[in-house]
C-alpha positions, 0 to 999 in steps of 0.5 A, spaced: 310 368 136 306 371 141 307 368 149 300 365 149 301 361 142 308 358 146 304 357 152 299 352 147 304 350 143 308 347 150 302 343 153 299 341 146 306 339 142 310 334 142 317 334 147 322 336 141 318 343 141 319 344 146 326 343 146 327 349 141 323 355 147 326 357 152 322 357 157 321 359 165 328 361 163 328 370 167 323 372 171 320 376 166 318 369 162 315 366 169 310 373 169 308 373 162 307 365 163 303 366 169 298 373 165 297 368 160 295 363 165 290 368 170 288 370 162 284 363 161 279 365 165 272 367 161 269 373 163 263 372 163 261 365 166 256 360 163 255 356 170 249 358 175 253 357 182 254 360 189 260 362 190 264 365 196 272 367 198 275 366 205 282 366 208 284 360 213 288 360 218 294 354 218 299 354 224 304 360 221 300 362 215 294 364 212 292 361 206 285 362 201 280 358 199 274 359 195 267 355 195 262 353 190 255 351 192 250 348 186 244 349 187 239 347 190 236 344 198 239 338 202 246 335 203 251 335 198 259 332 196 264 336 197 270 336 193 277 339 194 279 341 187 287 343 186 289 348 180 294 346 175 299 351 171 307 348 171 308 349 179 309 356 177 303 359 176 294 359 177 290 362 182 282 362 185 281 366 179 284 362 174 281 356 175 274 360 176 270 357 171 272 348 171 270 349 178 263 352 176 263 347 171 264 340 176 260 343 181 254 345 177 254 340 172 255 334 177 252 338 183 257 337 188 260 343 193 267 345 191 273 348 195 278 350 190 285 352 194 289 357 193 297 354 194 303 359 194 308 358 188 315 356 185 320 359 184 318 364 190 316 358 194 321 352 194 318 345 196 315 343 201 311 349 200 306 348 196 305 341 198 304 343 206 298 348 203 295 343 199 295 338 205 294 343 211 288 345 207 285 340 205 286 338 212 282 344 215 276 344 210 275 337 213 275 339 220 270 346 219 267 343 214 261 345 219 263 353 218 263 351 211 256 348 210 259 342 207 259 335 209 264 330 209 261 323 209 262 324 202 268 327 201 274 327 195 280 331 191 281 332 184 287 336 180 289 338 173 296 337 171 300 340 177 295 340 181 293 333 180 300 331 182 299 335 189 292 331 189 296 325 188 301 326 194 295 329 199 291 323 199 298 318 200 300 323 205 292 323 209 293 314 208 299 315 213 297 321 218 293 319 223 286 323 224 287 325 217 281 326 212 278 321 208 277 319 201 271 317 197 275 318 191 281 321 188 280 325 181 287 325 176 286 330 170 292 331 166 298 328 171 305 328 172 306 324 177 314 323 178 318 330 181 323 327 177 320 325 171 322 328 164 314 332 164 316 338 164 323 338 168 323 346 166 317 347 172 320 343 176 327 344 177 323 352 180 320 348 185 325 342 187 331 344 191 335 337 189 334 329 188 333 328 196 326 332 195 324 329 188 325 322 192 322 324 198 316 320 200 311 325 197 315 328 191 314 323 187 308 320 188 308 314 182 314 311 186 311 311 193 314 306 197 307 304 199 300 305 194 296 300 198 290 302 202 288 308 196 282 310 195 278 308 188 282 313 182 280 316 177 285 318 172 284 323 165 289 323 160 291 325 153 293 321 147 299 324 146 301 328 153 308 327 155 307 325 161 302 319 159 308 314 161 308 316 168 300 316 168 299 309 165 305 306 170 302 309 175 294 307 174 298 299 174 301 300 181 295 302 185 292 296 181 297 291 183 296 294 190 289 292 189 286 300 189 280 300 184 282 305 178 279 307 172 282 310 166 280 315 160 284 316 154 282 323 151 283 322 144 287 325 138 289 331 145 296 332 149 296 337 155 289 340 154 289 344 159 288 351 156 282 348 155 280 343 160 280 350 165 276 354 161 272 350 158 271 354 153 268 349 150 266 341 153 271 337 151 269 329 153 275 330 158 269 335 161 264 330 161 268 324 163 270 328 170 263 330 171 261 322 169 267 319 175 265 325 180 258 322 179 260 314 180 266 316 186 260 319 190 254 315 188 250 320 185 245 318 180 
């Protein structure tokens, strides 16, 4: 069996599947995974935006973003969007295309992060980056043509996991950014859940840093005071529990949510990436987009 069907078969199949595919095992395997990954990128984009690279300087590294701009004059939204892909793998390239997609299609700027990987990068690595980062967009946001009265992150699978723990991590930081919203597609939600353990024993150094305050942002000591959340999953995802359990905390908190459930799909995110075709997720992200920052 070919390495990409494995791949499908991982975020589509139920979990006994994937029982039987020694998965992110050898290095060798987390190199095919990632070729894989990068590979979903289209080569020829449907989506008319402008788009720009740049490399950010954080306290003691430096960290690269790229900006999508929709057309058009005046004022826009702007939304951090983090990539998703088992802690391990995506980059600006392979998530190129779903941030075309969201900014021309709910005509809002994105800034896409590009966040180092496990296993080479253990926590807190990746979690730093994405905070860091998005911390410095909110702070040169004028260098960048991109406002922050309106201002949100979204993420798929992983990277809806490390949006979870940017927007706890600003609630408790002071001069921190501010969240108009937060979008979660596809999620895992508990660092020590049974979602996609085989990920996250590459990234994780042990139960002190799943159970950290950021690790695991569905057992939070404190989920009051969120932004509004808008949660995106499939009907048979593997890590719908965690979601759904998730989405009732805030609700108890009195955190204002909205959930879709993506009929008849596991973890579509082969798809929800490359939109290689527009799925109800796609349009459902664009419609939560709209309503988070009062577009009409």
């Amino acid at each position: 069996m070919k390495l990409f069907a494995i791949l499908i078969i991982i975020f589509l199949a139920p979990t006994e599947i994937m029982a039987q595919v020694a998965w992110l095992s050898t290095s060798e395997s987390i190199n095919q995974f990632r070729e894989q990954v990068e590979a979903m990128k289209p080569t020829t984009s449907q989506y008319d935006v402008k788009v720009f690279d740049k490399i950010i300087q954080l306290a003691d590294r430096e960290l690269g973003i790229r900006v999508y701009k929709p057309k058009g004059d005046g004022p826009k939204p702007t939304l951090v969007y983090v990539h998703g892909a088992c802690w391990v793998a995506g980059s600006l390239d392979s998530h190129d295309e779903i941030c075309r997609y969201l900014s021309e299609k709910s005509d809002v700027n994105i800034i896409a992060i590009n966040y180092r990987l496990a296993p080479e990068n253990k926590y807190p690595a990746a979690h730093n980056d994405v905070y860091e980062a998005t911390e410095w967009i909110w702070n040169h946001a004028d260098e960048l043509g991109v406002e922050t009265d309106n201002f949100a992150i979204a993420g798929e699978s992983t990277g809806a996991y490390f949006t979870a723990a940017t927007v706890l991590k600003s609630k408790d930081t002071e001069n921190s950014p501010k969240f108009s919203f937060q979008l979660l597609v596809y999620a895992a939600l508990d660092g020590g859940g049974s979602s996609w353990s085989e990920c996250k024993k590459l990234y994780f150094n042990n139960k002190s840093d799943v159970r950290s305050e950021y690790g695991s942002p569905l057992w939070s000591k404190n989920l009051s005071g969120l932004p509004p959340t808008y949660n995106i999953l499939g009907e048979y995802e593997i890590s719908r529990s965690e979601e759904e359990l998730f989405m009732r905390k805030l609700e108890e908190k009195g955190v204002v949510t909205k959930s879709f459930i993506y009929a008849g799909v596991g973890h579509d995110v082969s798809i929800w990436a490359s939109v290689s075709k527009e799925t109800p997720a796609h349009l459902k992200a664009v419609e939560y987009i709209k309503a988070g920052f009062h577009i009409e």
